[in-house]
N, CA, C and O of each residue as an XYZ file, in Angstrom:
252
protein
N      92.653    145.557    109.485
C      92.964    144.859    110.729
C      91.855    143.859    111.057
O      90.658    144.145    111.043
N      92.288    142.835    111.310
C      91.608    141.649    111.945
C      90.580    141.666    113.000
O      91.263    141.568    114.020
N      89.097    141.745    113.442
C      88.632    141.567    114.720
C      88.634    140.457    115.633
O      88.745    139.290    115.257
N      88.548    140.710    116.480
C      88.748    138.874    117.316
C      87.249    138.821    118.178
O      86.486    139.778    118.304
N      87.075    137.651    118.647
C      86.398    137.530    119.056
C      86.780    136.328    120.314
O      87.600    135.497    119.925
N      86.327    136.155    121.643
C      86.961    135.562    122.526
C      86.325    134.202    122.561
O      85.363    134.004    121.819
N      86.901    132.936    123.597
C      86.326    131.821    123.432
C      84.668    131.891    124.056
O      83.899    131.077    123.544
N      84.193    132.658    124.941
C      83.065    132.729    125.036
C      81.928    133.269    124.070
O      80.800    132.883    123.762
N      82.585    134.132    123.797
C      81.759    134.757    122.316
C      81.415    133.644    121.218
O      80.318    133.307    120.772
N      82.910    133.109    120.877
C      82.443    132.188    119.843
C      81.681    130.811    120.113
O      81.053    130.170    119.270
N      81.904    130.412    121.761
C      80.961    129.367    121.879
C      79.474    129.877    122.396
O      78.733    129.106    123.007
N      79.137    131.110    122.128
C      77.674    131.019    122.227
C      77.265    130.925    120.777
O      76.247    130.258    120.590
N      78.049    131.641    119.320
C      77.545    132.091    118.418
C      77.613    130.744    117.783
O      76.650    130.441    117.078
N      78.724    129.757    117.926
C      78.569    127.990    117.744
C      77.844    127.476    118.174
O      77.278    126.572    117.559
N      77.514    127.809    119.441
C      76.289    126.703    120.407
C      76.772    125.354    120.602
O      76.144    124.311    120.415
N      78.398    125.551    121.146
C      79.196    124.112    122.045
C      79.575    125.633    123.189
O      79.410    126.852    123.213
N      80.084    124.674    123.896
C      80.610    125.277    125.472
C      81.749    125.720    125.111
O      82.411    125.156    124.240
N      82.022    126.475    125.548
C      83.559    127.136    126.000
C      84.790    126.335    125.922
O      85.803    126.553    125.258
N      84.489    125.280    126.798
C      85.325    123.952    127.036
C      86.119    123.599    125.890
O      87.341    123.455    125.834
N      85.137    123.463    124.856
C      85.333    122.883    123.300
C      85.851    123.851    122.502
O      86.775    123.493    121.771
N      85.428    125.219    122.439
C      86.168    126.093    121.796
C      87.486    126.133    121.992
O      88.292    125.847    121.107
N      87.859    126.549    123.359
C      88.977    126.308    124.187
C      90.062    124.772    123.374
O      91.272    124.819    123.151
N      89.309    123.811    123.152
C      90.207    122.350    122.758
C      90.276    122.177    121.735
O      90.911    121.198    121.344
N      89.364    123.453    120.404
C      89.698    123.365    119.300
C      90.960    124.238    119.180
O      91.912    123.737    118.582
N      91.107    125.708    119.765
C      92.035    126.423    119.390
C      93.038    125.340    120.044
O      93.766    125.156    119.069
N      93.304    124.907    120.568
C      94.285    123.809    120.874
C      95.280    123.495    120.352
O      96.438    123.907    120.284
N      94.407    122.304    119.793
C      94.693    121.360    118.531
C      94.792    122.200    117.369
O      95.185    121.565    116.390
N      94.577    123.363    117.159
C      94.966    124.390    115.941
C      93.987    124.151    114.835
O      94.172    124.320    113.630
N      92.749    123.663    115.548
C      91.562    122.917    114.408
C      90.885    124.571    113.710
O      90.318    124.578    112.617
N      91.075    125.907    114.570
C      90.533    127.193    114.237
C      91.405    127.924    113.489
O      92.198    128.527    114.213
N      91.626    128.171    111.931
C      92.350    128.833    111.440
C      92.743    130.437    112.368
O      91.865    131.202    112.769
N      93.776    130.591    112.496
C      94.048    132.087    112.548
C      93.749    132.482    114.214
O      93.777    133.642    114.627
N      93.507    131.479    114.933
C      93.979    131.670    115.941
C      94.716    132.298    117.178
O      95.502    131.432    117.563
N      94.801    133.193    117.820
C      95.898    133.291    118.907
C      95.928    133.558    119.951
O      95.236    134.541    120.214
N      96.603    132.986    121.013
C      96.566    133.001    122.188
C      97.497    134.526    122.717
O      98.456    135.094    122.196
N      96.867    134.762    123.706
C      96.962    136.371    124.521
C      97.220    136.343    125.729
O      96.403    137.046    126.325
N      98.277    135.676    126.706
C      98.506    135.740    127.749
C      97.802    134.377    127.937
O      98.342    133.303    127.672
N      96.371    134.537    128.487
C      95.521    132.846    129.141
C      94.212    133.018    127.978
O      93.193    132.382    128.247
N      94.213    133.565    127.147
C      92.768    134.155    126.352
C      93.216    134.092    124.921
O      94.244    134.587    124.457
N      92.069    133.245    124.140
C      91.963    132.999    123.092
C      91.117    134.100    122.446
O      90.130    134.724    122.835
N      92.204    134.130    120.772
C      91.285    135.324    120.421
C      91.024    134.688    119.063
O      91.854    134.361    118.215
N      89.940    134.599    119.038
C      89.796    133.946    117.569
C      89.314    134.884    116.461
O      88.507    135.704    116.899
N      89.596    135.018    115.029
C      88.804    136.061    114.390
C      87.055    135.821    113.918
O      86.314    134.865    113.688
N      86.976    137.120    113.943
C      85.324    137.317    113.727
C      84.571    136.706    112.853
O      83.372    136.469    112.999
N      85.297    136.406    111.838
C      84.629    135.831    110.600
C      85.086    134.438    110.560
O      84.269    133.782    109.913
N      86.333    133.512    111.108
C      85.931    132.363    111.101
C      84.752    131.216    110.631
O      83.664    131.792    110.626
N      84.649    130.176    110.342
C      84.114    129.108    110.219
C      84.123    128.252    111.878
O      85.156    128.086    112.527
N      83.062    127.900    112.221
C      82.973    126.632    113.043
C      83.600    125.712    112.609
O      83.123    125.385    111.522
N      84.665    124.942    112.965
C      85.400    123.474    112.454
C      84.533    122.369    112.338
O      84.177    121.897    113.418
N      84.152    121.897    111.449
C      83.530    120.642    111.550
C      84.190    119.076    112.606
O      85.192    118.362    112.652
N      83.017    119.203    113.215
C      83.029    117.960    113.871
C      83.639    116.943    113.621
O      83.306    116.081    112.808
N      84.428    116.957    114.187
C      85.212    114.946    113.782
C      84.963    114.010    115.111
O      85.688    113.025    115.257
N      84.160    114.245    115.875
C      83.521    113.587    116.611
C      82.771    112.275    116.182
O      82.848    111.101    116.544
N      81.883    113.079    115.100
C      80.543    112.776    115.214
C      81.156    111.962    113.623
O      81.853    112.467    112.743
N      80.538    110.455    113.715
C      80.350    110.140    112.164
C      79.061    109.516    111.643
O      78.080    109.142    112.286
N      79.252    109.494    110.530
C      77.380    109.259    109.974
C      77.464    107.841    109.962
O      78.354    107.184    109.420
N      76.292    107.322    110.716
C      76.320    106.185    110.547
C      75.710    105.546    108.998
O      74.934    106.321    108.439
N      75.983    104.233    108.267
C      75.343    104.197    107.569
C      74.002    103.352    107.762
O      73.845    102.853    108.876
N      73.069    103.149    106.845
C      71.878    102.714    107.434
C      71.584    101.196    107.103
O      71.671    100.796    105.941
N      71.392    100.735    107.677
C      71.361     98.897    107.531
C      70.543     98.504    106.659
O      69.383     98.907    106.751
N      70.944     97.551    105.500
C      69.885     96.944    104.888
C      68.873     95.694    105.938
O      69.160     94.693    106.595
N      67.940     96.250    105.704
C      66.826     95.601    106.010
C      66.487     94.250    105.480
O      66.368     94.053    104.271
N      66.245     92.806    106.870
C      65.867     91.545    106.089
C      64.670     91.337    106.131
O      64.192     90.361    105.553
């Protein structure tokens, strides 16, 4: 059997807010997912989703 772990749990053990955990299970960006009445249960062993926020900038050639 599966353990879960809730959106607060997993946004301390990520280190983003709640908020964001909350808008990944969303968008279905957290494999395995499921919602429980108003409460997200995500499993224990999960991966953090990588950021698609954030992109690398590249670095400028220099004149």
């Amino acid at each position: 059997m599966l353990e879960y772990i809730s959106a607060p749990e997993a946004a301390k053990k990520w280190g983003i807010s709640e908020r964001r955990v909350q808008k990944l299970c969303e968008e279905g960006r957290i494999t395995g997912v499921v919602k429980f009445s108003r409460m997200w249960l995500i499993p224990k062993d999960v991966e953090k989703p990588v950021d698609g926020r954030i992109k690398k900038r590249k670095e400028r050639d220099s004149k």
